[in-house]
Each structure stands twice: as C-alpha cells, then as structure tokens.
N, C-alpha and C positions, 0 to 999 in steps of 0.2 A: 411497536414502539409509539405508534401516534397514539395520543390521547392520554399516554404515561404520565404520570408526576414526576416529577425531577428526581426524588427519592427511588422508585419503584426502576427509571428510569438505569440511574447512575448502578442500583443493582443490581440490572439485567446489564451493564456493561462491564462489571465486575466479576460475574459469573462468567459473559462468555470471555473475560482473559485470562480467567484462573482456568477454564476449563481447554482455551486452546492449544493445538499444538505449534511448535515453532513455525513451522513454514504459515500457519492460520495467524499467529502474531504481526509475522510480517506481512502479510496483506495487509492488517487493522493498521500497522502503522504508515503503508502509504495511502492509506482511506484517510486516514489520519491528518496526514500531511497535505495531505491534494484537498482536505475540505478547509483546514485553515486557511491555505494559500488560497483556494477561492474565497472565503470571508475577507482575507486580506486585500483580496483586489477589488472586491466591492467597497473598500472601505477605502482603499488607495482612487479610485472613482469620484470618490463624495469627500477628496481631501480631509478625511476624518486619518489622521497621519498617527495620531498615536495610537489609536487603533489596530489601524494598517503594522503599526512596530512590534504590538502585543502579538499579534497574529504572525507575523512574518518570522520571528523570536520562536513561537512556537514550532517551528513548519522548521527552523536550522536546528531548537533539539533532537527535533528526529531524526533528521537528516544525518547530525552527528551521532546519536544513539546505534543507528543502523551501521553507520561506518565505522563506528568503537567493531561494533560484533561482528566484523566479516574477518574470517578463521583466513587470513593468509596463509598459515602453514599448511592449510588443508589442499588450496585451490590460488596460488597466489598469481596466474596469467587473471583467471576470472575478476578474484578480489581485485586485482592492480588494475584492470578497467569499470571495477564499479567505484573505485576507491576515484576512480578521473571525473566518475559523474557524477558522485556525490561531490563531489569538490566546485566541480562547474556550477553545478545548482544552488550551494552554499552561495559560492561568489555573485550570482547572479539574484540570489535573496539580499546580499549586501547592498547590491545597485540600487537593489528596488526601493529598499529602508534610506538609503542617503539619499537619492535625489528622487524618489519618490517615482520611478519608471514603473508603470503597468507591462510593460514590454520585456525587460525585464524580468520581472514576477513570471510573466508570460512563459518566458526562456525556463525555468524553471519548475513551472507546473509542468511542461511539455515533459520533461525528461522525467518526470515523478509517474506521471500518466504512461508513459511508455514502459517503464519496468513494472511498474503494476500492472499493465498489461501482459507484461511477458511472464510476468511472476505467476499472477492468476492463469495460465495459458498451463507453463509448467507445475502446480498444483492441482490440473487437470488430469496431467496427462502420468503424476506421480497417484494419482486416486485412481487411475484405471489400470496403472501396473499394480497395487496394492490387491484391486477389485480380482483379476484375473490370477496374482498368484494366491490368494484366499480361495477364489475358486477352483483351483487346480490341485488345492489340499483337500478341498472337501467333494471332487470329483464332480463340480458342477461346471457347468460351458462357461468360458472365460466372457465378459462383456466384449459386443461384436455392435458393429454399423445396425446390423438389420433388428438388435435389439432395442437399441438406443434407438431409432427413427417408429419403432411399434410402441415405446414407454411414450415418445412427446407426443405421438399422435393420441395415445387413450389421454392426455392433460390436456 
C-alpha cells in the first residue's frame, strides 16, 4: 500500500471488500473505526474540533452499521451484550464530540480495540477449524502446534 496513488490505493480497498468474507468485513470495520477514532483524538489534541467531529461522526457510523447487522434472532444473549457495547461506545463518542474529552474518546476506542481483539482471536481460531475439516476430507493431518511452531521458524 505505501507508495500507492490514492486511485490505485482506493482500488486495492475495493477489491479486498468485494472480495471479503463477512467475518473479514467485520475485522475492516473495527480497523476502520479504531483508525478514525485515533485520527480523531489526535485532532481532539490540537483542538482542531471540527475535525475531531468529522472523524468521530465517522467512527458512530460504524458503530451503528455493525449494530444495525447483529442477527438477534440468531444469538440474542450474545447480540444483547454487544448491542450494551456498542451503545456505551456510541454514548462515550457523544461525550467526546460535545465537550471535546480525549478520555472519553479513550472509553471508546478501548472497547472497539477489545472486540477486535477478540474478533480477530475467533477468526483464528474459525480458520483452523475450516483448515482441519478441509483436511480431514482430503485425508491430510489436520493443522497441529508442532506444525505451526516448524512454519514460523522456516519465516
């Protein structure tokens, strides 16, 4: 990406969301949102406040985006505690835009960074059940500790 033109750029970002799958969607949009909200808090820093609004405006569409699409009927104990934490981090990007609190913002990148953490953790761990029943059709040895620790040492 470094050295890209903004064109070349914008259509290698278009590519990988046409080509991702959903669980890969939702990773881009908490990268998404955790990079605005850090351009927003540098810009909340340097009292540059409208900035700080554009960016922060950005970082609650997602937020709301992602809450639109959580399938309650599917999983509604799960959705009904993301639905509290998207809520909290909406309200805590509100704080941030009215009285201009880094600390707030703070409050809310925290909890964006934690489920992308846990998101990326279980998109791990759904790639190596995928890996293993793949290999279990084509009669190859499922991925194991001692393979994974011989792949990073030959990188």
């Amino acid at each position: 990406m470094i050295g890209m033109n903004p064109q070349a750029s914008q259509q290698y970002l278009r590519t990988r969301i046409l080509t991702a799958t959903p669980e890969q969607l939702q990773l881009m949009l908490y990268d998404g949102a955790i990079r605005f909200g850090e351009q927003a808090r540098a810009a909340l820093a340097d009292n540059n406040f409208e900035q700080a609004y554009n960016l922060i405006s950005r970082v609650q569409k997602i937020i709301t985006e992602m809450s639109c699409t959580l399938k309650h009927d599917v999983s509604p104990e799960l959705c009904g505690k993301l639905s509290a934490l998207y809520n909290f981090a909406y309200k805590k990007l509100i704080e941030a835009n009215i009285d201009h609190k880094i600390e707030s913002l703070d409050e809310a990148l925290n909890v964006l960074r934690y489920q992308r953490q846990t998101w990326a953790l279980l998109l791990d761990q759904l790639g190596k059940q995928k890996a293993a029943a793949a290999a279990t059709r084509m009669e190859m040895p499922a991925p194991s500790e001692r393979m994974e620790a011989s792949i990073s040492m030959q990188g």
